[in-house]
C-alpha positions as CSV (number, residue, x, y, z in Angstrom):
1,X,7.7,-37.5,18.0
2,X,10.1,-34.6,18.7
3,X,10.9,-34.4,14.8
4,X,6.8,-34.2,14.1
5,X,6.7,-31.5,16.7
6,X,9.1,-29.8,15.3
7,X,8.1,-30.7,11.6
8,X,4.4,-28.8,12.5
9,X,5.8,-25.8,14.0
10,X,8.4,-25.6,11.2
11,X,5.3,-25.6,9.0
12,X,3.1,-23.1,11.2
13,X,6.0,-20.9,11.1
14,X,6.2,-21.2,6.9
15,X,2.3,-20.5,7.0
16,X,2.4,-17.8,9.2
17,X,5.6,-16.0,9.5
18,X,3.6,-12.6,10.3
19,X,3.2,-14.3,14.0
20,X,6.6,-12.6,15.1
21,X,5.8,-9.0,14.1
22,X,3.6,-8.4,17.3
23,X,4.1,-5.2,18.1
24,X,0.2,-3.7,18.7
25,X,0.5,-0.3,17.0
26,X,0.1,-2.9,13.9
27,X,-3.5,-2.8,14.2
28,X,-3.5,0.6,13.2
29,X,-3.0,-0.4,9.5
30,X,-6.5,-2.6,9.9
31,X,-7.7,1.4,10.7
32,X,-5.6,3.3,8.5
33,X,-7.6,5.8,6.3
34,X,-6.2,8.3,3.9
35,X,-8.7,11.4,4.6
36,X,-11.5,8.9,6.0
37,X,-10.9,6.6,2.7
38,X,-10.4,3.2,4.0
39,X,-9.0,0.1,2.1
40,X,-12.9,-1.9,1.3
41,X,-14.2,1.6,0.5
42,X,-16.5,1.9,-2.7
43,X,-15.3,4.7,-5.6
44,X,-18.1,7.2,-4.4
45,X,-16.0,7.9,-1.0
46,X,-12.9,8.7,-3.0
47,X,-15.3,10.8,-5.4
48,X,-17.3,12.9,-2.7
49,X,-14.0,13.7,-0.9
50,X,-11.9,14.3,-4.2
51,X,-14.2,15.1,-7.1
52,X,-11.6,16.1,-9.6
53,X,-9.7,12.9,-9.4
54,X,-8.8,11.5,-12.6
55,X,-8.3,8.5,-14.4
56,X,-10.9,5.3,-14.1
57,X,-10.6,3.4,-17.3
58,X,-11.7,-0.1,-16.6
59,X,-9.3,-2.9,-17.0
60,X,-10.3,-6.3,-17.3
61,X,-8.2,-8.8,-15.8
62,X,-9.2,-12.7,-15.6
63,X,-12.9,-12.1,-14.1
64,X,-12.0,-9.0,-11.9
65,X,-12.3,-5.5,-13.2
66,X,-9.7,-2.9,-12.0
67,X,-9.5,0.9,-12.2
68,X,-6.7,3.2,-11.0
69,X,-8.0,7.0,-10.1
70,X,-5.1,9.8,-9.5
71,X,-5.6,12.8,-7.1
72,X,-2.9,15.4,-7.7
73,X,-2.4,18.9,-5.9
74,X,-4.4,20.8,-8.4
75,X,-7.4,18.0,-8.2
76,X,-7.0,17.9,-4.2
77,X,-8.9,20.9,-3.3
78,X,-10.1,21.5,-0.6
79,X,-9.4,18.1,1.1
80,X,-5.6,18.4,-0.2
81,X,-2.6,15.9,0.3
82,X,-1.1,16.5,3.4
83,X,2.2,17.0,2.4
84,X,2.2,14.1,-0.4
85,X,2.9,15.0,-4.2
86,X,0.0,12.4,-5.7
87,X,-2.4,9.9,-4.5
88,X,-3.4,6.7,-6.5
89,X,-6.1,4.9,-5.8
90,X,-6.2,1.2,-7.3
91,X,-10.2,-0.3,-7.2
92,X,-11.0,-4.2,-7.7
93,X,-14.2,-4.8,-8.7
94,X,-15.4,-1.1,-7.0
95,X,-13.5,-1.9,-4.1
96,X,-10.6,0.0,-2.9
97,X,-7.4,-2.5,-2.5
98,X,-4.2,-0.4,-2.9
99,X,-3.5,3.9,-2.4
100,X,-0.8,4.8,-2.9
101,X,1.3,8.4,-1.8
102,X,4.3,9.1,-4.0
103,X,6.4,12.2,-2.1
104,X,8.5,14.1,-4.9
105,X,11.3,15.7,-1.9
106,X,11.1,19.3,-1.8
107,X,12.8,21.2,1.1
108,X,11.1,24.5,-0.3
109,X,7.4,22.7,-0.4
110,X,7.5,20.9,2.5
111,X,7.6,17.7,0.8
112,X,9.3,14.6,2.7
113,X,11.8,12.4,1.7
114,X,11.9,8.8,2.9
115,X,14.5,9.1,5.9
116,X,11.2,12.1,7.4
117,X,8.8,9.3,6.3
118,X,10.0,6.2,7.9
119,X,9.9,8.1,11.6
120,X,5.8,8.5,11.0
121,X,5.6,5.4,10.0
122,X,7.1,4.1,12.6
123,X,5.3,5.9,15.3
124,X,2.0,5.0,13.4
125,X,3.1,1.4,12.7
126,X,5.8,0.3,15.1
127,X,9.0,-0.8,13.8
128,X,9.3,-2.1,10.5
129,X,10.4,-5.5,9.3
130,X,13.9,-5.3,8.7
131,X,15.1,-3.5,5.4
132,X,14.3,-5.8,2.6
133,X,15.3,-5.7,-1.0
134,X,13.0,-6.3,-4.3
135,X,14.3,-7.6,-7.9
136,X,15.5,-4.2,-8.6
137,X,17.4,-4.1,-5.6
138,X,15.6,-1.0,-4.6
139,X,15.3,-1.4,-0.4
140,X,12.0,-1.1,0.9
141,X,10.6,-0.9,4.4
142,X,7.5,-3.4,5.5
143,X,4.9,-3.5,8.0
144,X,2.7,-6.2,7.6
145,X,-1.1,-8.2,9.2
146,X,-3.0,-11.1,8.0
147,X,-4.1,-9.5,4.8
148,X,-2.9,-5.9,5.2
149,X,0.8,-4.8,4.2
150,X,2.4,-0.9,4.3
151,X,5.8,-0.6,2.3
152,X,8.1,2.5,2.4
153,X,10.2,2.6,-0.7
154,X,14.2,4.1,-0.2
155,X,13.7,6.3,-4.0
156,X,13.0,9.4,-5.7
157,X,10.1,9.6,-5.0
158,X,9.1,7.5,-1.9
159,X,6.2,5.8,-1.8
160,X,4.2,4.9,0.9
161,X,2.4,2.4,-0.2
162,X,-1.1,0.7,1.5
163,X,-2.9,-2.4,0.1
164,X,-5.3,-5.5,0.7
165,X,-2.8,-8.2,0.1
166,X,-5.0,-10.5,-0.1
167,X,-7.2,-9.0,-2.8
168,X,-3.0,-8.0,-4.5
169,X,-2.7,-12.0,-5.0
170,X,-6.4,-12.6,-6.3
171,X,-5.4,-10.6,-9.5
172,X,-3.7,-12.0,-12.4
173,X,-0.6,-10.6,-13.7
174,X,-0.9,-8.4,-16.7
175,X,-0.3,-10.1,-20.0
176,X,2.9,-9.4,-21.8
177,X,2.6,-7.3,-24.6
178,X,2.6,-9.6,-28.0
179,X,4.6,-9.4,-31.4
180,X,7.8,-8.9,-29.2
């Protein structure tokens, strides 16, 4: 009976290992919005607040349909960037799943580096997982909720990144380019 017990909890643990991350300024990243555009949102909130943004080439993958928009400085106005360097907003089937804030550190422009990111994070988020490391060994910073994950990348640039995990793992990997 003890090993069944402890068989089920060791299995509750490998199902939900986001249980032990409790810290409540986690549900912010349920609220977060990047000026009022909300992970769910349709295109036409990220249009009416940045008109100019760029890019939206569909891309069919398996039955979903994805398109990637770009804000830069120059296409911000008036809204701007805060103090980010570009915005990219990914879209699954007109639905916003991923933005992502790249910072290009620059003393003279104001522009953050990840060691002044990870400090708002934190104070938006609560502490971070531990560091963590991908394949290319870049380390990268996680807060994480059923469904919703933040990552702070240690490069030039950082990226604060925001996405729907859950809608992330719906869509297939691209296709590797053939004759290769």
């Amino acid at each position: 009976m003890k090993e069944l017990i402890y068989t089920i909890a060791l299995s509750v643990g490998l199902i939900c290992p986001l249980e032990a991350q409790t810290d409540p300024k986690l549900s912010n990243i349920e609220e977060y919005a990047f000026h009022g555009i909300k992970l769910g949102s349709p295109l036409s909130a990220l249009l009416r607040i940045y008109p100019k943004a760029s890019g939206g080439s569909p891309e069919k993958r398996g039955t979903y349909e994805l398109e990637t928009w770009r804000v830069s400085p120059s296409s911000a106005a008036p809204t701007g960037l805060g103090d980010a360097s570009y915005a990219t907003f990914s879209y699954c089937d007109g639905k916003l799943y991923q933005i992502e804030l790249k910072y290009y550190h620059s003393t003279s422009k104001g522009i953050p580096d990840w060691r002044q990111l990870l400090p708002r994070l934190v104070d938006q988020f609560g502490e971070p997982e531990k560091e963590k490391y991908n394949n290319s060994e870049d380390t990268y910073f996680a807060w994480q909720t059923y469904g919703k994950l933040v990552w702070l990348t240690r490069e030039e640039p950082a990226r604060v990144t925001i996405e729907d995990s859950n809608t992330l793992r719906k869509i297939p990997p691209k296709k590797p380019a053939s004759g290769f």
